[in-house]
C-alpha positions as CSV (number, residue, x, y, z in Angstrom):
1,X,-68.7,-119.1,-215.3
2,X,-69.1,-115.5,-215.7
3,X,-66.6,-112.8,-216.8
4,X,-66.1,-109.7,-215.4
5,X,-65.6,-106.8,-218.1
6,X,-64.5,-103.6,-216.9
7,X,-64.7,-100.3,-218.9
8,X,-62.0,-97.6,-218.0
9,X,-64.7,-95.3,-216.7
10,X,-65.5,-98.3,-214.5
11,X,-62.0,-98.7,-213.0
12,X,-62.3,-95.0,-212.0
13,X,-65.7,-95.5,-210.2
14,X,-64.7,-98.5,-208.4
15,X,-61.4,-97.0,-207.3
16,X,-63.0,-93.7,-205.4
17,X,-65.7,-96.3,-204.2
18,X,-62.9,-98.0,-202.2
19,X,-61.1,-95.0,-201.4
20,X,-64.3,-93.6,-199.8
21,X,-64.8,-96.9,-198.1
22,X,-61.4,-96.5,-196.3
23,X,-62.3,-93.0,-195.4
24,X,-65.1,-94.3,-193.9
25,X,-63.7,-96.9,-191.6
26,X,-61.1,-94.2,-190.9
27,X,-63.8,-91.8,-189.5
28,X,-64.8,-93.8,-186.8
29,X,-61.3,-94.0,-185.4
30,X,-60.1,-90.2,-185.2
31,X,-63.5,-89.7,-183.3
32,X,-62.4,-92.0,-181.0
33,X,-58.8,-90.4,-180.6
34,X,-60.8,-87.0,-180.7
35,X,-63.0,-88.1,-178.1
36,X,-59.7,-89.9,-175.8
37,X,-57.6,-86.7,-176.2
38,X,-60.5,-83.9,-175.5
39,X,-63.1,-85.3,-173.1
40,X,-62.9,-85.7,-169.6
41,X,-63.6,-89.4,-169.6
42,X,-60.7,-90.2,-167.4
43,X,-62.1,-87.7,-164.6
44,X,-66.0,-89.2,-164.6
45,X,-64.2,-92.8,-164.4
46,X,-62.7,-91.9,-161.3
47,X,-66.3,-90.8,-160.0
48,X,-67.6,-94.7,-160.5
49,X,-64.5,-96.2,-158.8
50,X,-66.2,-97.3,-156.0
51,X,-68.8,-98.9,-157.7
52,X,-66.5,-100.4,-160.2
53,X,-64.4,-102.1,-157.2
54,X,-67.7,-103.3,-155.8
55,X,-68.8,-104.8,-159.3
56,X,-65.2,-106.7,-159.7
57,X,-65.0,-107.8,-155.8
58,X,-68.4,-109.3,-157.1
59,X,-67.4,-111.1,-160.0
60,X,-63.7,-112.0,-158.2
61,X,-65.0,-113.8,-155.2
62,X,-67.7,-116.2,-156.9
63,X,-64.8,-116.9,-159.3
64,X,-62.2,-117.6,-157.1
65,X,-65.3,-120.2,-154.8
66,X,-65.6,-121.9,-158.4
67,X,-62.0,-122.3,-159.0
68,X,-60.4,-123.2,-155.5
69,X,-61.8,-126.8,-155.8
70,X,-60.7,-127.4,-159.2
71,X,-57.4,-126.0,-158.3
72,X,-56.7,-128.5,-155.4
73,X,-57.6,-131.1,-157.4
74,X,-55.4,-130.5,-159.7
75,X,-51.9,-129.9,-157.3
76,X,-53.1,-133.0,-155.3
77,X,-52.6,-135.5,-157.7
């Protein structure tokens, strides 16, 4: 088994090393409320509607083929 020993100048170190880690993991998050708050992300989504509807009527109909059986299988017991 091994033993940690930690000089006071160490402490120090190790301390701003986690503080910058923090800082770090914050960063990533105010550019994402930066980038939610001052883009016009919600406008350009409006411009793929149509596309997006025909993507989800895609993936909702095979779904739904897949599921009716199993459903009335189920309620007919």
């Amino acid at each position: 088994m091994h033993a940690a020993i930690t000089f006071p100048e160490n402490r120090l170190r190790t301390k701003r090393a986690g503080s910058l880690k923090r800082i770090q993991a914050i960063k990533p998050i105010k550019q994402f409320q930066q980038f939610i708050e001052e883009s016009d992300w919600d406008e350009r989504l409006l411009g793929y509607e149509k596309y997006m509807n025909r993507f989800f009527c895609g993936i909702i109909i095979p779904s739904s083929i897949f599921f009716i059986p199993i459903c009335i299988s189920i309620f007919s017991r």
